[in-house]
C-alpha positions in Angstrom: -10.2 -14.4 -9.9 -12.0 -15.4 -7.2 -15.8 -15.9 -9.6 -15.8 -14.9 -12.1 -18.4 -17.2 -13.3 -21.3 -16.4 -10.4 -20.7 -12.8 -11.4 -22.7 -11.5 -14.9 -21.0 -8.4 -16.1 -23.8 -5.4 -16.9 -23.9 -2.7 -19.4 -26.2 0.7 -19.6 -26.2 1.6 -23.1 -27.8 5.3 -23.3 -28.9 6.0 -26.9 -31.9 8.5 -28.0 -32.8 6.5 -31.2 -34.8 3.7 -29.8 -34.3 1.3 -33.3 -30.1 1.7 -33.2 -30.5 0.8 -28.8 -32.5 -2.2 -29.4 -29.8 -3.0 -31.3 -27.3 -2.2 -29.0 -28.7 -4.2 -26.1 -29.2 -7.0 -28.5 -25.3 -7.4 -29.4 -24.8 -7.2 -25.4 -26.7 -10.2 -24.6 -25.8 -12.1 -27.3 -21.7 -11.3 -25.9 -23.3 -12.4 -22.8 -23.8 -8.9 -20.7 -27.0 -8.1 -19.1 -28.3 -5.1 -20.6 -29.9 -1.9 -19.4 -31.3 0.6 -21.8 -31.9 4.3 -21.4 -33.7 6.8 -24.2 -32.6 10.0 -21.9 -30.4 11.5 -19.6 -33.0 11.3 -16.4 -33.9 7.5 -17.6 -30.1 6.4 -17.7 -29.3 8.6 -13.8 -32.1 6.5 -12.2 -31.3 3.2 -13.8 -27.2 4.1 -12.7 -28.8 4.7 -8.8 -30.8 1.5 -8.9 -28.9 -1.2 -10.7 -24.9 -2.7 -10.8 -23.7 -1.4 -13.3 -19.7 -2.2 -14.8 -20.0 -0.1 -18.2 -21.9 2.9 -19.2 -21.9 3.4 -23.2 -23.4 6.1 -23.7 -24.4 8.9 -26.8 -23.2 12.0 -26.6 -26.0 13.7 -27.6 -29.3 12.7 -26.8 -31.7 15.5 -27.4 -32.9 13.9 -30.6 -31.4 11.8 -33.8 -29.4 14.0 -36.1 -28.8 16.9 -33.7 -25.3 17.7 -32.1 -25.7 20.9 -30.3 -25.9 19.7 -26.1 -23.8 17.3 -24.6 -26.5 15.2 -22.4 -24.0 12.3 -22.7 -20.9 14.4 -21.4 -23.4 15.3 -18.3 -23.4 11.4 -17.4 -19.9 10.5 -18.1 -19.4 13.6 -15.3 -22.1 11.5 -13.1 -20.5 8.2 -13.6 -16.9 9.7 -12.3 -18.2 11.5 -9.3 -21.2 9.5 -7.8 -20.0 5.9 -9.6 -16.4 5.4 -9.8 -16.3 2.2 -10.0 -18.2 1.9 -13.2 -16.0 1.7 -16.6 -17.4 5.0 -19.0 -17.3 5.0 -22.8 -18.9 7.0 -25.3 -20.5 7.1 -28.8 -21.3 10.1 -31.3 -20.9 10.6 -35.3 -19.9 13.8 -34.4 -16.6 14.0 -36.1 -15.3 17.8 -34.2 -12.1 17.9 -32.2 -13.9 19.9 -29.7 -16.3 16.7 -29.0 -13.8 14.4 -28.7 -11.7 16.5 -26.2 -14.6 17.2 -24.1 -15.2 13.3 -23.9 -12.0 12.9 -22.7 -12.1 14.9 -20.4 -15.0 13.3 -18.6 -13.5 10.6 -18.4 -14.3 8.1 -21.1 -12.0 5.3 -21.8 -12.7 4.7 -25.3 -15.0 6.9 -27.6 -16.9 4.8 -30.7 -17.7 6.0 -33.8 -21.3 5.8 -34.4 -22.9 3.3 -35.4 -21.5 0.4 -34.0 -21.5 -2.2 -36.1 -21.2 -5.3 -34.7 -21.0 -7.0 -30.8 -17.1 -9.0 -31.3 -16.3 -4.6 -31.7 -18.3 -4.1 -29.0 -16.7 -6.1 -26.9 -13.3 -5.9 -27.8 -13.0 -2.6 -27.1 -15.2 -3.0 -23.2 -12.1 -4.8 -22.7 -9.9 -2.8 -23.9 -11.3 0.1 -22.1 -11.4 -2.3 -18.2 -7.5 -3.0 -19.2 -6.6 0.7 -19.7 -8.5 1.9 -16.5 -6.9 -1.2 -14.2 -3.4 -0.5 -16.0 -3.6 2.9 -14.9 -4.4 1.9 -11.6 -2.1 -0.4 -10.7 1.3 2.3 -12.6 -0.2 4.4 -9.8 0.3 2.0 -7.0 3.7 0.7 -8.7 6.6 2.1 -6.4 10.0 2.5 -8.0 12.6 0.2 -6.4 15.9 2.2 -6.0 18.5 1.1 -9.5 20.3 -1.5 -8.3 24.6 -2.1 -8.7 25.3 -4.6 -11.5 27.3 -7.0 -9.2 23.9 -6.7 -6.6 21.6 -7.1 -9.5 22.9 -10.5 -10.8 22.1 -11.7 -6.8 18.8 -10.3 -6.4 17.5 -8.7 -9.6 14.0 -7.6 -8.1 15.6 -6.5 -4.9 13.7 -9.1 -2.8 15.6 -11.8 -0.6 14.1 -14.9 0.0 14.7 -18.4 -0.5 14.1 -20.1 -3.3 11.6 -22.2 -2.0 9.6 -19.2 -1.5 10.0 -18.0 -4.9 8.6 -21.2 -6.6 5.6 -21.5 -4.2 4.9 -17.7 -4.6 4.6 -18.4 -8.6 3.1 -21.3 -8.0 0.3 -19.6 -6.2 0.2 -16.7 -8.9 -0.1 -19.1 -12.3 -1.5 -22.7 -11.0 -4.9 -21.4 -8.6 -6.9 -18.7 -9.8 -9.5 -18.6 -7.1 -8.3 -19.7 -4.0 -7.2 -17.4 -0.9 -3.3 -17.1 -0.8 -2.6 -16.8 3.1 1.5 -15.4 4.2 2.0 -16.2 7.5 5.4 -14.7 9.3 6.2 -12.7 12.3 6.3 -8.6 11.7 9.2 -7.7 9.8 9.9 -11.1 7.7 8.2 -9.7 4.1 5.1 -10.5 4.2 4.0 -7.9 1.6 7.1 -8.1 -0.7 5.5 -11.8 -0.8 2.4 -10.4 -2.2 3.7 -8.0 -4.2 6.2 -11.2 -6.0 2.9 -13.4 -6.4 1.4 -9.9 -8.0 4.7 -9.5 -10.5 4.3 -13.0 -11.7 0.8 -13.0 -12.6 1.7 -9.8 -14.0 4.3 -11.4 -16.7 1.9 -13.8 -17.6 -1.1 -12.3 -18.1 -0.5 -8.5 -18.1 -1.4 -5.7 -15.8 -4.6 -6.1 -12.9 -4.7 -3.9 -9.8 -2.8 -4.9 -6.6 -4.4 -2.5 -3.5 -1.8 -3.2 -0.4 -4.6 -2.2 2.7 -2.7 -2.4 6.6 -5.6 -4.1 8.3 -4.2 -1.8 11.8 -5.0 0.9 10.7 -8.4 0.6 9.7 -10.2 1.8 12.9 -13.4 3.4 14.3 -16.2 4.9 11.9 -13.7 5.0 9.1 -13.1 1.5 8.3 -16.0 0.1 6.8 -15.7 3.6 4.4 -12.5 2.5 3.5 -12.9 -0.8 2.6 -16.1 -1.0 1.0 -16.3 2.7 -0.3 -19.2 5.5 0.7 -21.8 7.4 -0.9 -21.9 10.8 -1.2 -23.2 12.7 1.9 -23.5 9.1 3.5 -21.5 11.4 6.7 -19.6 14.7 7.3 -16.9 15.3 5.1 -18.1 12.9 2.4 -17.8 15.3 -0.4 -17.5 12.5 -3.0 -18.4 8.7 -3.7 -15.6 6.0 -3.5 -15.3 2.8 -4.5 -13.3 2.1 -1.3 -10.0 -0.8 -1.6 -12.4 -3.6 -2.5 -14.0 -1.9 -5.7 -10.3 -0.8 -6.4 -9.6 -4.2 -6.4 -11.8 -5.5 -8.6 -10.2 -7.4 -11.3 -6.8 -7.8 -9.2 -5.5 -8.9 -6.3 -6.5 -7.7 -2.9 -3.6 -7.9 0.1 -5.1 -7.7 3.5 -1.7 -7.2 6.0 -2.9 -8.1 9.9 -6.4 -8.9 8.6 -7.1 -10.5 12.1 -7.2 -6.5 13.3 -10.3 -6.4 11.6 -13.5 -5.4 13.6 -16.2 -7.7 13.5 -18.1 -6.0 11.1 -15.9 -5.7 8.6 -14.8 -9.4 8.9 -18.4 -9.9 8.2 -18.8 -7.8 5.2 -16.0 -9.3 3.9 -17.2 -12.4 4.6 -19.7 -11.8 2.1 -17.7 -10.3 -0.7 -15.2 -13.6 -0.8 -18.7 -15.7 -0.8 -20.5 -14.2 -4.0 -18.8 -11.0 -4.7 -21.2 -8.6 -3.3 -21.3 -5.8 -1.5 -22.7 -2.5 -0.2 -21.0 0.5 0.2 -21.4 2.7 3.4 -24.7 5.1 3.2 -25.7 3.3 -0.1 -28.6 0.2 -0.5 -27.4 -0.5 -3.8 -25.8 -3.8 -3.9 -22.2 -4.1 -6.2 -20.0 -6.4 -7.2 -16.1 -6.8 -7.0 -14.0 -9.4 -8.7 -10.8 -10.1 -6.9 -8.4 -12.6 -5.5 -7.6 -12.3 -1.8 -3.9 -12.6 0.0 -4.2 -12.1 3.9 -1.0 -12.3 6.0 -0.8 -12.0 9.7 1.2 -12.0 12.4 -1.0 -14.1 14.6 -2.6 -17.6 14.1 -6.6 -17.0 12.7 -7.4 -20.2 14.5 -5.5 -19.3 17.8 -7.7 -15.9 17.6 -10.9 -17.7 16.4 -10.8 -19.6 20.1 -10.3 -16.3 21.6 -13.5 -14.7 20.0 -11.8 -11.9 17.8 -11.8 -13.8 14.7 -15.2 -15.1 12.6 -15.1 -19.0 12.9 -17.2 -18.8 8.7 -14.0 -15.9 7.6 -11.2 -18.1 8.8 -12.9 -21.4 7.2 -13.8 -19.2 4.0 -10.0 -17.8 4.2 -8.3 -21.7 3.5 -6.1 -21.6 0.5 -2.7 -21.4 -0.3 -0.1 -21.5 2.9 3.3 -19.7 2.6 5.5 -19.6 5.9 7.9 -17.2 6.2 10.7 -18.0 8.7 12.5 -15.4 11.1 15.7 -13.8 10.1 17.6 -15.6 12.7 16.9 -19.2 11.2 18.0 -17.3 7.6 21.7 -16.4 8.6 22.5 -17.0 5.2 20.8 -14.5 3.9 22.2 -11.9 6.0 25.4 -10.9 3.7 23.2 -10.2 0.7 20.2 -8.1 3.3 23.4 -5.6 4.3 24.4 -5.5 0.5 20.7 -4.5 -0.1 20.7 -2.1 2.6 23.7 -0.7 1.5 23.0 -0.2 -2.1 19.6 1.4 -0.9 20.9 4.2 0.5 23.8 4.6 -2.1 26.8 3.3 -0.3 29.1 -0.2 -0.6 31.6 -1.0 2.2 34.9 -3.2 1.1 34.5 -7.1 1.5 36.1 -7.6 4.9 33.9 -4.6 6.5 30.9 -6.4 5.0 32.3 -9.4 6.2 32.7 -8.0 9.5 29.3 -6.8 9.9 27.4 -10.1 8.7 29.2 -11.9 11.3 27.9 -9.4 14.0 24.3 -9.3 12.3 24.3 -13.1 13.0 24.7 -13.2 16.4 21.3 -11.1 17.3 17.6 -12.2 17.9 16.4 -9.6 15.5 13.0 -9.1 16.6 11.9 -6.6 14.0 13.5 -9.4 11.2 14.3 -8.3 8.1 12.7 -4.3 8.4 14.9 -4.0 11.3 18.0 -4.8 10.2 17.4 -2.7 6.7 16.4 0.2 9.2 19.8 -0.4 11.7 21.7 -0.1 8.6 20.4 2.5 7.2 20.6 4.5 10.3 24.2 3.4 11.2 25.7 4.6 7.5 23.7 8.1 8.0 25.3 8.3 11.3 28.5 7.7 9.4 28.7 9.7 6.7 27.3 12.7 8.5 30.5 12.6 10.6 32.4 12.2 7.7 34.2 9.0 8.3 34.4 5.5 7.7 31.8 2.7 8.1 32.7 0.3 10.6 31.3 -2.8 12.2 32.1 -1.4 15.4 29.3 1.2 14.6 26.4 -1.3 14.5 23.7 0.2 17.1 22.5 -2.6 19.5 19.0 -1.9 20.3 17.2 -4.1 23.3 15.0 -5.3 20.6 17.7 -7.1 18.3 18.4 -9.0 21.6 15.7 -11.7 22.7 12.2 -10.8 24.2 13.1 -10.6 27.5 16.4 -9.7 27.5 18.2 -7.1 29.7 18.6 -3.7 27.9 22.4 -3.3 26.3 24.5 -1.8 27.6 25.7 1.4 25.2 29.2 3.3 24.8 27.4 6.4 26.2 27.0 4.6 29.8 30.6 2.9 29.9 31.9 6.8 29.7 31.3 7.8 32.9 34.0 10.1 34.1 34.2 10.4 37.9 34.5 14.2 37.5 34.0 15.2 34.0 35.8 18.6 33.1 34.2 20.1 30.0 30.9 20.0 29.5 30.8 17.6 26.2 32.5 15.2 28.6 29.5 15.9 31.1 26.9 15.4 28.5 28.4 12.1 27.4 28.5 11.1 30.8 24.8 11.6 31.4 23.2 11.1 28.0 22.1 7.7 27.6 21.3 7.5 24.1 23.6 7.4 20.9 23.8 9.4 18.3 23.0 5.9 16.3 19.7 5.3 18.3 18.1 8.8 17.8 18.8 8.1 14.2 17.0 4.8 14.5 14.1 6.3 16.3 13.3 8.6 14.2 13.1 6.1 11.5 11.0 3.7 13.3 8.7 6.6 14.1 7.8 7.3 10.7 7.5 4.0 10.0 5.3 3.0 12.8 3.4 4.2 15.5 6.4 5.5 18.9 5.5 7.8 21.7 5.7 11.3 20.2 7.3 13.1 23.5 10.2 10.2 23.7 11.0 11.0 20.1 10.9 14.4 20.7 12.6 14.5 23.4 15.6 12.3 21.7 16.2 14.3 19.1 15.7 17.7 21.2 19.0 16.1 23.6 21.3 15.0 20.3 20.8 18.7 18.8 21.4 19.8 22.1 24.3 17.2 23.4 26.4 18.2 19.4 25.7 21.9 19.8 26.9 21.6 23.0 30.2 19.6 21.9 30.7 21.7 19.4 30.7 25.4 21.3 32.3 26.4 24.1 30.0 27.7 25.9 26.0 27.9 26.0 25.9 31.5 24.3 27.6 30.5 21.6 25.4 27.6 20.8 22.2 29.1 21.2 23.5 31.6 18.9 24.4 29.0 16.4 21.3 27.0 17.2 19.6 30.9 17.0 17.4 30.0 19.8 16.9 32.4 22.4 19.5 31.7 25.3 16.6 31.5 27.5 15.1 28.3 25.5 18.4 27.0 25.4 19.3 27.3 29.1 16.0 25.3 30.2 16.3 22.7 27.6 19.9 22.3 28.8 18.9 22.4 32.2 15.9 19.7 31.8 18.3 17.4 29.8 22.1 17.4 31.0 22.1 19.7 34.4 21.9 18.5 37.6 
C-alpha cells in the first residue's frame, strides 16, 4: 500500500459498562489502534459524525449491564451501513439467542464476539479477519468471469490475456517487489491497458490473498458528478443523494485503485487526488469530516502527462507525485506475432474455431492493417465478422473480414466495400437496387453496433444503419414491399417512407 505507516487505524468500541470499555480501549492501544469510547447510543452517533473511524465494535445492548431486551447496538450497526459505509462493523453481546445473532447479521456485522473479550491478540485477529471478509466480498463482486477456455487455447494463454512475456515479468514485478509506488501503463486506446492492471491485481492476489481492485474510466467522470464519484457523498449533500457512499477511492481502500485516461480528470479532482496519494486523506462531497483510504494507484493513459502538463490540463505536483513504475505497451501492428493467437482468442470467445488454413488465412490478412483501435478492434471485427457468418448459415472465410477506414492508417482514404463495386447500370429487382445503392455491409452494421455499446457513436447514424440492413434483407427477401412490411408487421405506410428515405430515388 501506498502508507500504511502515516496512517493510524481507529476503533469506536461502544459498551454501556464503563469498567469492561476501559478495558476495551486499553487492549486497542496497546495493538496499536487509537481508541474512541462511547457509554450510549447518542455518545457513539456523535463521535461516528466527528471522527475517522475504520471499526465500530459495538454492544448490542446498551440500556444497562445485565439487560437484553432493546437492541441500541443493532440501531448503530444500521447507522454505520447507511451514513458510514466505509467503516468495518462488528458486534459484542452474552446474549446467547438465535434471534440476536440473526438480527446482527443482518445489520451488517462482520464478526459478532462473545462477551467478554478476553484478550487484545483476539481482538485483533478477528478486526482483521472481519477487513478480509468485507474486501473479499468486494473485490468476488467486481471479479468478471472470463469465458472457459478450449484446452489446446488454454495451454497458450491460460488467463486469456496476450502479451509478451516481457510484459508479464514487469507486471509481477510491479505487483510483488514495490508496495507503494505508482504503477503508470502507458499505450494507445485499444492495446490492454486494463487487462495490465487487472494481471498486476491477479499476482498480488496469489501472493498475498484477496484486496479490492476498483477499475474507474477517468472519461466518463464529468460535470457535478465526478468528485461524488470518486471521493463518495454525504447524505443530502444534493438532490437525489438518498444515501452516503464511500465513492471509488474508499472502495479502494486496502487494494489497488486503476485510474484509465486519468489525464481527463478536471482540475479539481486532480487536486483532491493529489491529496489522497500524499497522506491518504480525504473529504467526501457535502461532508467536513476528513477520512482516510489506503490504496495503491495504477493510472494508464493514452496521452503523455508531461506533454499535457505544458498544455495546462494536467497538475505539474499530480504528474511529479504520479512517478513510479513505467510499463509501455506497444501497438498491435509492431506485435504481428501475436495476431494468430488474438483471432484464436476471438474465436474461442464467442464459441467458434475455424480449421488451420482459414486461421492461417485470416492472420495473414490481420497483418497487413494499421489497426487503430489495436487489440479491442480486432477482437470486435472478429466477433462481428463470425456473427455475420453464422447468421447466414455458412462458412467462415477470410474473404469476410470487414475493412473498416479505421484498420487503415489515420489519414487514409475510406475502403472501398463490395456494396460499392456492385453497381449495376440498370438494376432489375429491387435487392439488386438496394445493393447498388446501400453503402454499408451487412459486416459494418454488425460492427457498429458493437462499437456503440462499447463506446460513445452518433445515435441517428447507428440508427439509421441498422434501420437500412432490416430494411435492405426484408427487402431481398420478399418480393414485394407488402409482403415485407407484413413480415416486418409494420404498417405499409412506415415501411414505404423508410424505404423511400433509404433506397428510392
Amino acid at each position: 500500500m501506498i502508507r500504511a505507516a502515516k496512517i493510524r487505524r481507529s476503533i469506536l468500541i461502544v459498551e454501556d459498562d464503563s469498567d469492561q470499555l476501559d478495558r476495551y480501549m486499553e487492549m486497542a492501544k496497546t495493538a496499536g489502534l487509537a481508541a474512541f469510547g462511547a457509554l450510549t447510543l447518542h455518545d457513539a452517533s456523535d463521535i461516528l459524525k466527528k471522527n475517522p473511524v475504520q471499526y465500530v465494535l459495538a454492544d448490542i445492548h446498551l440500556n444497562g449491564p445485565g439487560r437484553q431486551d432493546t437492541f441500541e447496538g443493532v440501531q448503530l450497526l444500521n447507522e454505520v451501513k447507511e451514513s458510514h459505509p466505509e467503516v468495518v462493523p462488528l458486534a459484542m453481546t452474552s446474549d446467547p439467542k438465535i434471534d440476536t445473532y440473526n438480527k446482527v447479521m443482518a445489520a451488517g456485522a462482520l464478526y459478532l464476539f462473545r462477551k467478554p473479550i478476553l484478550t487484545g491478540d483476539e481482538l485483533m485477529v478477528h478486526l482483521e479477519q472481519a477487513e478480509r471478509s468485507r474486501r473479499t466480498g468486494a473485490a468476488a463482486r467486481r471479479r468478471r468471469t472470463d469465458p472457459t477456455l478450449p484446452p489446446s487455447l488454454a495451454l497458450k494463454c491460460p488467463d486469456g490475456i496476450v502479451l509478451p512475456q516481457a510484459i508479464r515479468d514487469r507486471a509481477r514485478s510491479a505487483a510483488l517487489n514495490s508496495t507503494s509506488l505508482p504503477i503508470i501503463i502507458q499505450g494507445e486506446t485499444g492495446t490492454g491497458k486494463e487487462e495490465v492492471a487487472k494481471l498486476i491485481y491477479r499476482y498480488k492476489c496469489e501472493a498475498d490473498g484477496m484486496v479490492p481492485f476498483v477499475a474507474v474510466n477517468c472519461a466518463n467522470l464529468t460535470g457535478d458528478t465526478a468528485v461524488s464519484a470518486l471521493f463518495g457523498h454525504r447524505k443530502g449533500a444534493f438532490t437525489g443523494a438518498e444515501q452516503t457512499t464511500s465513492g471509488y477511492i474508499g472502495d479502494a481502500d486496502g487494494g489497488f485503485l486503476f485510474l484509465d485516461e486519468i489525464q481527463t480528470l478536471t482540475i479539481d479532482c486532480q487536486q483532491r487526488l493529489l491529496r489522497v496519494l500524499n497522506d491518504g486523506s480525504y473529504n467526501r462531497l457535502g461532508d467536513g469530516q476528513t477520512l482516510y483510504s489506503d490504496f495503491r494507484v495504477i493510472v494508464a493513459s493514452t496521452k503523455d502527462l508531461e506533454e499535457q502538463v505544458e498544455r495546462g490540463t494536467f497538475l505539474v505536483d499530480l504528474s511529479m507525485r504520479l512517478t513510479g513504475i513505467n510499463i509501455k505497451l506497444k501497438p498491435l501492428r509492431e506485435r504481428l506475432e501475436d495476431i494468430p493467437l488474438l483471432i484464436e482468442l476471438a474465436l474461442a470467445r464467442v464459441g467458434t474455431t475455424v480449421p488451420e488454413t482459414t486461421l492461417e488465412a485470416l492472420s495473414d490478412r490481420c497483418s497487413k492493417y494499421h489497426w487503430q483501435g489495436n487489440v479491442r478492434q480486432l477482437m470486435l471485427v472478429i466477433s462481428a465478422m463470425v456473427t455475420e457468418a453464422l447468421g447466414d448459415h455458412r462458412e467462415i472465410s477470410a474473404n469476410d473480414l470487414p475493412e473498416l477506414k479505421t484498420m487503415l492508417p489515420p489519414g487514409s482514404p475510406s475502403p472501398v466495400t463490395l456494396s460499392q463495386k456492385v453497381v449495376a447500370r440498370e438494376p432489375n429487382t429491387l435487392s439488386q437496387k438496394v445493393v447498388a445503392r446501400e453503402p454499408n455491409t451487412a459486416h459494418e452494421v454488425v460492427l457498429m453496433l458493437k462499437e456503440a455499446l462499447q463506446e460513445d457513436r452518433p445515435f441517428d447514424t447507428v440508427i439509421e444503419s441498422i434501420e437500412k440492413a432490416i430494411l435492405k434483407a426484408a427487402l431481398t427477401r420478399h418480393s414485394s414491399t407488402r409482403s415485407a412490411a407484413n413480415a416486418l408487421m409494420v404498417a405499409r405506410s412506415t415501411f414505404a417512407a423508410k424505404k423511400a428515405k433509404y433506397f428510392d430515388e
